[in-house]
C-alpha positions in Angstrom: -25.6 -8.1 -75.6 -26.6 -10.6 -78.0 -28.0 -7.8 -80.5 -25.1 -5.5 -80.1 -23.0 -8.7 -81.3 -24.6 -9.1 -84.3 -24.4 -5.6 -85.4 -21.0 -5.4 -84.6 -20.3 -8.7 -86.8 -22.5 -7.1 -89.9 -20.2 -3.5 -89.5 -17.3 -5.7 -89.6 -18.7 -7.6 -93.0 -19.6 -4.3 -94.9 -16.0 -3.3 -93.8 -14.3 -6.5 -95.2 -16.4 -6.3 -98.4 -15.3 -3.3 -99.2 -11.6 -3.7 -98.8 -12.4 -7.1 -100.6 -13.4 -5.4 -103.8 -10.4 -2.7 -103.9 -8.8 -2.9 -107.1 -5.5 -2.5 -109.0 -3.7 0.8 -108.7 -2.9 0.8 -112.6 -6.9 1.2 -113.0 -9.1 4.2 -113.7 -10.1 5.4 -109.7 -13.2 4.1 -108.9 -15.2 7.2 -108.6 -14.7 7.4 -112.3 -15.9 4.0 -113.1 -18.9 4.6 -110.4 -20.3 8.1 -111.9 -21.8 8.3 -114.9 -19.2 10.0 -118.2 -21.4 12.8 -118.3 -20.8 13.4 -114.5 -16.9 13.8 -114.8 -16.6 12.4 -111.0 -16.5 15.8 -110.0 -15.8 16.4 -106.0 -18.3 16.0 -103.7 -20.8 14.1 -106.5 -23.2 12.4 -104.9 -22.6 9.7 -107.3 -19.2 8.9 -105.5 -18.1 6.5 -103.6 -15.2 6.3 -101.3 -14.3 2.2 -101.8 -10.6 2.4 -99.8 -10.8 0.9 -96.6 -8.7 -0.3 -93.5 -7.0 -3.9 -92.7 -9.8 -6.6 -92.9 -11.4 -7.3 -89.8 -10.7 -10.7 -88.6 -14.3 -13.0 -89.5 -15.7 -16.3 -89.4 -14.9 -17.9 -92.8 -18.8 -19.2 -93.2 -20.1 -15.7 -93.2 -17.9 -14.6 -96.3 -20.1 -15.4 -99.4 -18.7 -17.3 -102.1 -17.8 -14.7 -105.1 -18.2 -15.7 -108.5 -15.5 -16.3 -110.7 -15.7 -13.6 -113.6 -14.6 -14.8 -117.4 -11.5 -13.1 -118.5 -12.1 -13.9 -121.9 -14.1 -15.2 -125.0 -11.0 -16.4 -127.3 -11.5 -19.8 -128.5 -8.3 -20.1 -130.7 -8.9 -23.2 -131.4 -12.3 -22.8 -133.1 -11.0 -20.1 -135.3 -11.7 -21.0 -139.5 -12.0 -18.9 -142.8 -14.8 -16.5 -141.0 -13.9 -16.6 -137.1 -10.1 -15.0 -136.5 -9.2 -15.0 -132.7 -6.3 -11.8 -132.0 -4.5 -12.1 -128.6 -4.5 -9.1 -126.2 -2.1 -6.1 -127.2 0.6 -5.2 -124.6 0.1 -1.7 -123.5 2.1 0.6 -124.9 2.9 4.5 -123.7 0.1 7.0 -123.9 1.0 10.3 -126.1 -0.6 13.5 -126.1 -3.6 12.9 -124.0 -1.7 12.3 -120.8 -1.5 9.3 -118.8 -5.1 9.3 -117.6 -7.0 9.8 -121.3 -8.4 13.2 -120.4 -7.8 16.2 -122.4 -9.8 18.9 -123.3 -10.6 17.7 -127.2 -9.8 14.7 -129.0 -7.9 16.5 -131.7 -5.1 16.9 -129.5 -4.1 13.7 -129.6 -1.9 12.4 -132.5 -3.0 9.8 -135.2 -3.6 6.1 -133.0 -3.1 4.0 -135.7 0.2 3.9 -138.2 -1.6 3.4 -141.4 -4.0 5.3 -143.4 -6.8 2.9 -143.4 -6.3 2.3 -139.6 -6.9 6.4 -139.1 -9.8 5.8 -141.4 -11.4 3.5 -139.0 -10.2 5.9 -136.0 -11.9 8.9 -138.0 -15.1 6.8 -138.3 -15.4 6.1 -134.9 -14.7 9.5 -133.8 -16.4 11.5 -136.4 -19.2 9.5 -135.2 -18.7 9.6 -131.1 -21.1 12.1 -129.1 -18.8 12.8 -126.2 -15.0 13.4 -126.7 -13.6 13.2 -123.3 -15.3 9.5 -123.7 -13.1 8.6 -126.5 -10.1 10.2 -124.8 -10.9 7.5 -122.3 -11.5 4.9 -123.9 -8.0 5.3 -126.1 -6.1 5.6 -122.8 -7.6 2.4 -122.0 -6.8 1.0 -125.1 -3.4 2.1 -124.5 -3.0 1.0 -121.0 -3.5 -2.7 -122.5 -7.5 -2.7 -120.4 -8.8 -5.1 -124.1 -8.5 -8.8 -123.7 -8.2 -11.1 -126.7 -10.2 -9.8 -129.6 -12.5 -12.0 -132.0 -13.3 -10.8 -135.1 -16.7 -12.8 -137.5 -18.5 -11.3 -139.9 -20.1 -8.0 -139.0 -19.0 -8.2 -135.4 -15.6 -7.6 -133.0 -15.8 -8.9 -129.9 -13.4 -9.2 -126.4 -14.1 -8.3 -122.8 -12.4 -4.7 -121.7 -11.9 -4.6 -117.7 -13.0 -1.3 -116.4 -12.6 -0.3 -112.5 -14.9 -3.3 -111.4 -13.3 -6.8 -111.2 -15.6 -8.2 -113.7 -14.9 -7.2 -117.3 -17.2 -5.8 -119.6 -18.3 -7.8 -122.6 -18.2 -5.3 -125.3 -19.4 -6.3 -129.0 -19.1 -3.6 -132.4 -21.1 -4.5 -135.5 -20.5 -3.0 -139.1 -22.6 -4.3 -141.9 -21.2 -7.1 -144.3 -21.2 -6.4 -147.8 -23.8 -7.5 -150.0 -23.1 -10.3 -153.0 -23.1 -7.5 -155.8 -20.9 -5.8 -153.7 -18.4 -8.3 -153.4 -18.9 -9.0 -157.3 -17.5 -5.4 -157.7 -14.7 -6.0 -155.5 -14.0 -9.3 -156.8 -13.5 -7.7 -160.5 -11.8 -4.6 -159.3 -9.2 -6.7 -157.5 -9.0 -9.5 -160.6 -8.3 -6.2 -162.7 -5.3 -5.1 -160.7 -3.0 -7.9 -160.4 -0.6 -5.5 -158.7 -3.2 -4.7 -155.6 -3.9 -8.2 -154.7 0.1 -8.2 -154.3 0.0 -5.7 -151.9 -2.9 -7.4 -150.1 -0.8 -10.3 -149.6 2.1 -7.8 -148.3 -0.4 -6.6 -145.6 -1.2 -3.6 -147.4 -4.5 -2.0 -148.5 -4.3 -0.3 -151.8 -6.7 3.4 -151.8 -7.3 2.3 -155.2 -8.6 -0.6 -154.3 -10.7 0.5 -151.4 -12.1 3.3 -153.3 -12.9 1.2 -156.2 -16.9 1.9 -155.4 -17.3 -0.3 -152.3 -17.6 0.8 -149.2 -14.8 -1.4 -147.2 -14.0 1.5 -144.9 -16.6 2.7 -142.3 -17.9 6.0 -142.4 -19.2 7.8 -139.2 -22.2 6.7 -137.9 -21.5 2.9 -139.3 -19.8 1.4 -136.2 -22.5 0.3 -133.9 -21.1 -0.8 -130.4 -23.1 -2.2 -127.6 -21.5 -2.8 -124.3 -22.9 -4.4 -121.3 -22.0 -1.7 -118.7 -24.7 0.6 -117.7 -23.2 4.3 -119.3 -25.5 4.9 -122.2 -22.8 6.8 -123.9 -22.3 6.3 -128.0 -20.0 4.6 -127.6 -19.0 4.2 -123.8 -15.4 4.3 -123.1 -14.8 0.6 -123.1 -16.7 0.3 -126.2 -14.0 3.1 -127.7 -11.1 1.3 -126.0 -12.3 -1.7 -128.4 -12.8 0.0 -131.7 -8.6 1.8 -131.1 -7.5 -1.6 -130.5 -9.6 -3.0 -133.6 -7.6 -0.2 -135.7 -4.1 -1.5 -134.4 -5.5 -5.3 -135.5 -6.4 -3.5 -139.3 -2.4 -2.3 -139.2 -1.4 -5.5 -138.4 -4.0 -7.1 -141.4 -6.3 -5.7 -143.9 -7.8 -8.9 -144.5 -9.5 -8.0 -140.6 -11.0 -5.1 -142.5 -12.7 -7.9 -145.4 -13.6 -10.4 -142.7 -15.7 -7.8 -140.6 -17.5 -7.1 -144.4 -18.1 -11.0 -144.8 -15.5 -12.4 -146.7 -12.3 -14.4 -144.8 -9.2 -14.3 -146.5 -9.3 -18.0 -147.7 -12.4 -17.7 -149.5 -11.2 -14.7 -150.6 -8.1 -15.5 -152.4 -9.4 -18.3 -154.2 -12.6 -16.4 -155.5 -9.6 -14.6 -156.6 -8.0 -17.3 -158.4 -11.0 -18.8 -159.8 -11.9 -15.2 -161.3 -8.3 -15.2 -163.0 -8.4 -18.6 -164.4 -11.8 -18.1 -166.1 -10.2 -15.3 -167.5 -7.1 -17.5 -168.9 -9.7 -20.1 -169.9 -11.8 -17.8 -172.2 -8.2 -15.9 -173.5 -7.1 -19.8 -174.1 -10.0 -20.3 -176.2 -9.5 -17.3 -178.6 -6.1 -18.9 -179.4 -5.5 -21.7 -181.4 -6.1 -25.1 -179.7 -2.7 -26.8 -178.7 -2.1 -30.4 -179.7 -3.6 -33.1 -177.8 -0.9 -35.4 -175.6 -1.1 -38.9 -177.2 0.4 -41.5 -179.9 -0.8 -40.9 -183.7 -2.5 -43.5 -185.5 -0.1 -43.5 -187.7 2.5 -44.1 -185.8 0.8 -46.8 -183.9 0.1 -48.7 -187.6 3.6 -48.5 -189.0 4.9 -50.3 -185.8 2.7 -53.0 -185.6 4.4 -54.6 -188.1 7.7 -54.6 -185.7 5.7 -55.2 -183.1 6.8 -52.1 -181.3 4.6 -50.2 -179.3 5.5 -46.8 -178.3 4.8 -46.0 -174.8 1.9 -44.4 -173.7 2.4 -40.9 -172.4 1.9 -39.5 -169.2 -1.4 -39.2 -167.0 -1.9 -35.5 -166.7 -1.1 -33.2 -163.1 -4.2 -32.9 -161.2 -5.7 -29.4 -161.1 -4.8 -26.9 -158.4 -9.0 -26.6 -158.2 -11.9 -27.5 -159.7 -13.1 -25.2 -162.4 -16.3 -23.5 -162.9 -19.0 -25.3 -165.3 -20.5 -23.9 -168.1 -23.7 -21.4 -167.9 -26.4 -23.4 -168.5 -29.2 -21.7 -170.6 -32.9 -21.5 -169.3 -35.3 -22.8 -170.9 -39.0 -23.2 -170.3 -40.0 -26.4 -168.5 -36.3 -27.1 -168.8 -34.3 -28.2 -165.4 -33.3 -24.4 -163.0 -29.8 -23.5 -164.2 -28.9 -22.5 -161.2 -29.9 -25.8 -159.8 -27.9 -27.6 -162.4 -25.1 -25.0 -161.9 -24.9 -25.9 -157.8 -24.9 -29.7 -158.5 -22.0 -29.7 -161.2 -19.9 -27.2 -158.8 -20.5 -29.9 -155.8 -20.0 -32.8 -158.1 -16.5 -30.9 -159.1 -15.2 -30.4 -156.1 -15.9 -33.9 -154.7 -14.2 -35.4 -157.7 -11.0 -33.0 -157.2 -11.3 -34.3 -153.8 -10.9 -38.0 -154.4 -8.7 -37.7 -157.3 -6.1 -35.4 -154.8 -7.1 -37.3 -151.7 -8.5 -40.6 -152.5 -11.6 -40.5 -150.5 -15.4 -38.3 -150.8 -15.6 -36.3 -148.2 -19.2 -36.7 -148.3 -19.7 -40.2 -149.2 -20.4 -41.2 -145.4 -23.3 -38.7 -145.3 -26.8 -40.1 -144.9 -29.5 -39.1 -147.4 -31.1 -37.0 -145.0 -27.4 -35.1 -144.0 -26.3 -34.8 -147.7 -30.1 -33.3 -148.8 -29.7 -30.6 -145.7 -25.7 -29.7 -147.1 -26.7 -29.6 -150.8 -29.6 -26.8 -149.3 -27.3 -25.1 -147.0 -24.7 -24.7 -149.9 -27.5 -22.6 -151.4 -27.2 -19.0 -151.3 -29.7 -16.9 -149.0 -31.6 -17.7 -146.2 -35.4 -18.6 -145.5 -38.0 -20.0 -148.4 -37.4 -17.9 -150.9 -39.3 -17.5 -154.5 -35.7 -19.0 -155.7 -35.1 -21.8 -153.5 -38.8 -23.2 -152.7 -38.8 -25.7 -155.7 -35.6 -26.8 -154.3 -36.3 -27.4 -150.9 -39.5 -29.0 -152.0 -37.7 -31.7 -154.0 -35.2 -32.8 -151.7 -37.9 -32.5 -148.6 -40.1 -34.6 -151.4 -36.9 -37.5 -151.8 -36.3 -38.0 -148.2 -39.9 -37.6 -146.6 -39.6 -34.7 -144.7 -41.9 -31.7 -145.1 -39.7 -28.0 -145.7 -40.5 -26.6 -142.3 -38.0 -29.4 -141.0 -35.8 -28.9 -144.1 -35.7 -25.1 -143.2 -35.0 -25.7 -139.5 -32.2 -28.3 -140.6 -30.5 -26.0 -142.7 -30.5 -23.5 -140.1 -28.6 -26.4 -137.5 -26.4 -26.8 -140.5 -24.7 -23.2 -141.4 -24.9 -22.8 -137.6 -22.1 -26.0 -137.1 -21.6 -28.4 -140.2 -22.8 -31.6 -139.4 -22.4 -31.5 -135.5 -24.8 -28.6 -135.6 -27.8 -30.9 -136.9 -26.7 -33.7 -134.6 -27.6 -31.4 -131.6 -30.4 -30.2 -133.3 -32.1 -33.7 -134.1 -30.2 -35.6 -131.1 -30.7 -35.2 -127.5 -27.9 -36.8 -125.2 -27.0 -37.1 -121.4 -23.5 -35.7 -121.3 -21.3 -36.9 -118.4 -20.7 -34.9 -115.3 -18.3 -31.9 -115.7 -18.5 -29.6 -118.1 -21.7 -29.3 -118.4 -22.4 -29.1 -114.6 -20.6 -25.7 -114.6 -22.2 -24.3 -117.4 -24.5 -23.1 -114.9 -22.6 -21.2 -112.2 -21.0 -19.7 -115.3 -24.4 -18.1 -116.0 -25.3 -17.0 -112.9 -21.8 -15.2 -112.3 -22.9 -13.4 -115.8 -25.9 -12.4 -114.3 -28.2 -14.2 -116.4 -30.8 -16.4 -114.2 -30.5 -20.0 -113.6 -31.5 -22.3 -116.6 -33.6 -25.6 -116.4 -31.8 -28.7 -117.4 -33.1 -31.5 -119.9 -30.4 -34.0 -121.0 -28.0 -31.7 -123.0 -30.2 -28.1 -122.9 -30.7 -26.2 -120.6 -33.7 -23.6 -121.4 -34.2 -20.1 -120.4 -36.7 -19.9 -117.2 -38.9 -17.6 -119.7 -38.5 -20.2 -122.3 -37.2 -18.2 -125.1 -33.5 -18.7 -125.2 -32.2 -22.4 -125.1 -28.4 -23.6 -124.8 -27.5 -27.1 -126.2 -24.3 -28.9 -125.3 -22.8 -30.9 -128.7 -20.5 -33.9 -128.4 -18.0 -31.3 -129.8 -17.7 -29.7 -126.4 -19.7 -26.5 -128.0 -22.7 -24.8 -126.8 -25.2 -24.1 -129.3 -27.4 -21.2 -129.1 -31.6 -21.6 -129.5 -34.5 -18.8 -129.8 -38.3 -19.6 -129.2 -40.9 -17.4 -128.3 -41.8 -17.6 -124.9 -44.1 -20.3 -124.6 -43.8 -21.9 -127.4 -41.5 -25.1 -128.2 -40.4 -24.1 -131.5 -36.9 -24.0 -131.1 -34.5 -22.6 -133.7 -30.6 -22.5 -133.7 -28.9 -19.0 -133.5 -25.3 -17.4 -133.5 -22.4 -19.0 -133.7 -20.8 -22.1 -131.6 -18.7 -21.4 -128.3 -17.1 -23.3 -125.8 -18.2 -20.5 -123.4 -21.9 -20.8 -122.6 -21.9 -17.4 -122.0 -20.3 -16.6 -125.2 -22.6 -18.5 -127.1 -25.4 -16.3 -126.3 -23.6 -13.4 -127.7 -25.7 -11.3 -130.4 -29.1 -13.0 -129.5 -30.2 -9.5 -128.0 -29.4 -6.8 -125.5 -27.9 -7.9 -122.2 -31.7 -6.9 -120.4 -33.7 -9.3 -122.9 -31.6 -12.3 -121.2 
């Protein structure tokens, strides 16, 4: 009696499991999320699944396992800056030409997705490049149905979670290359050229001009590389598509999308602009006569001494907008690096704009040690370098460390500022909260459970580490295994989950 009990309670469990898990109506049906694309949940697959089920069984609440809590999102609107833009879902609008569910027989039947030309350049790149139509059809019907969550776009990378048939959301990432310095150099003095296309930029329009002034802005097919973490090995799956049609609604909306996913934010941007243009006036200024200097004549200030008149003294002149660019400094041998000399005058300008316009340094608090690591971070490049050895040899010289830590330092430091090398050099015990649910929030992403250690907590293989800051951020570390040589990687989150983004493909976790 007692056994035919318990099998009876185990039926009934299956039974309310599977009515547990049913899902929205407005979804794909789950045999299509279940079979593989390349299957086309074709009747009688053995890849089907019937997942519709009766009224749940009456059971005893302590047999239900607990089910985790799935993230709904990686925005972090608050942490967005000059090179980390955070776009809130789109509401779904109605499907045309493909049909309600996103299958017809090619994807030219469908009309143009996006409503300007370079958004239907990035469409054409992504499909030019797909190997399964029917997939894209998909994946723009569940762009269209509104399946894309917020949307992050960095440098090289669009990221959001897409929700499929499943309650837990795919997290779906798409990388395009960033530009390269000369390549920006181009486009800087293309743009500086046409005075008239950087007016249009700011009207939230991309000039063809412009973006065919011989750098490659748009993507061409084959450039779009997405990487999703649900199991079709389809380039790309149909979430991964559903991201890429919604990342061509954002480039509508905003070029400046298109030249933050190249490397440049639109901040940055504008004023590389405007220091291009005023170098320009500067050297068409010097070509002209010199204007008079503001002041009182000497002969003016003799012939009234004897009244004992003064005139008054004129004016102290506006503050700059910016600072300006220094002069080239000339090489020569045993002579100081120019480029050295060149990075320490354009810091040394900008801290003295910023206490003329605001009164205070914004560096002066900064230890030795902190304001050696930002002069090398400021440097352009990564890694010891033939060009910036003698420089990190100096300043590891002046405040006794050796360049390995310098290195490592610098790293902490483009990862976040000064709160990224506080985490690196710092180890804390933060309160209870927050970082007591980091964990269950890396189980329920399938990742395994991590050992803590004051403020990390360290992959059971050892070779991915996640630090808590006193900024409420996780920071992201790689090792190899076994080894305790622990570097920072990817960018800041206030989603542990999140933070390990990019370090690798969802298996190597």
């Amino acid at each position: 009696m007692r056994g035919r009990t318990s099998e009876a309670g185990a039926r009934d469990l299956r039974e309310f499991l599977a009515g547990a898990f049913q899902l929205p109506a407005d979804l794909n049906s789950p045999a299509e999320e279940t079979a593989p694309d390349n299957d086309l949940s074709a009747p009688g697959s053995s890849h089907t699944e019937d997942f519709t089920s009766t009224a749940a069984p009456t059971l005893d609440p302590d047999l239900i396992p607990a089910i985790p809590q799935a993230p709904t999102s990686m925005a972090s609107p608050s942490r967005d800056s000059d090179l980390r833009r955070t776009f809130p879902a789109f509401a779904p609008r109605p499907s045309v030409g493909s049909g309600d569910d996103g299958r017809g027989d090619s994807a030219d039947e469908a009309p143009q997705f996006a409503e300007t030309w370079w958004g239907n350049a990035w469409v054409t790149a992504l499909e030019e490049g797909a190997l399964d139509p029917k997939r894209l059809l998909r994946g723009r019907s569940y762009a269209e149905k509104g399946h894309v969550d917020a949307i992050t776009v960095t440098p090289g990378l669009v990221l959001a979670y897409v929700k499929g048939s499943r309650a837990r959301p795919y997290r779906v990432q798409v990388r395009l290359r960033t530009l390269a310095d000369a390549d920006w150099e181009r486009f800087l003095d293309a743009a500086a050229d046409r005075p008239g296309d950087i007016a249009a930029l700011l009207d939230k329009e991309m000039p063809k001009s412009l973006a065919e002034c011989g750098v490659p802005l748009l993507p061409g097919p084959g450039d779009l590389a997405p990487q999703c973490s649900c199991p079709d090995s389809g380039h790309p799956c149909k979430h991964a598509a559903a991201l890429c049609y919604q990342t061509a609604r954002l480039l509508d909306a905003d070029p400046f999308v298109l030249l933050l996913l190249r490397g440049r934010g639109e901040r940055p941007l504008l004023d590389a602009l405007s220091r291009r243009n005023a170098a320009r006036a500067a050297r068409a200024a010097q070509e002209q006569e010199p204007a008079p200097l503001p002041g009182v004549r000497a002969t003016d200030v003799l012939a009234a001494q004897g009244e004992r008149r003064l005139p008054p003294l004129p004016l102290p002149l506006p503050i700059p907008p910016h600072p300006e660019q220094p002069p080239v400094y000339p090489a020569a041998p045993g002579g100081p690096d120019p480029f050295a000399l060149d990075q320490l005058a354009t810091d040394a300008a900008a801290r003295a704009h910023a206490l003329l316009s605001t009164g205070r340094d914004p560096v002066g608090d900064l230890t030795l040690w902190q304001d050696a690591v930002r002069l090398a971070a400021a440097r352009p490049g990564s890694g010891l370098t033939v060009t910036t050895r003698a420089l990190y040899a100096s300043l590891a010289k002046a405040t006794g460390r050796s360049t390995g830590e310098l290195a490592r330092a610098v790293a902490a430091w483009r990862q976040g500022g000064i709160e990224g090398l506080a985490v690196l050099e710092d180890p804390w015990d933060p309160p209870a909260g927050r970082f007591d649910r980091a964990r269950p929030l890396l189980l329920a992403a399938d990742l395994p459970a991590f050992r803590p250690w004051h403020n990390h907590l360290t992959h059971p293989h050892g070779h991915v580490q996640l630090r808590l800051g006193r900024d409420g951020l996780w920071y992201a570390y790689e090792s190899e295994p076994g080894d305790e040589d622990w570097w920072p990687r990817g960018t800041p989150d206030l989603d542990p989950v999140g933070a390990l983004t990019g370090l690798g493909a969802p298996g190597d976790l």
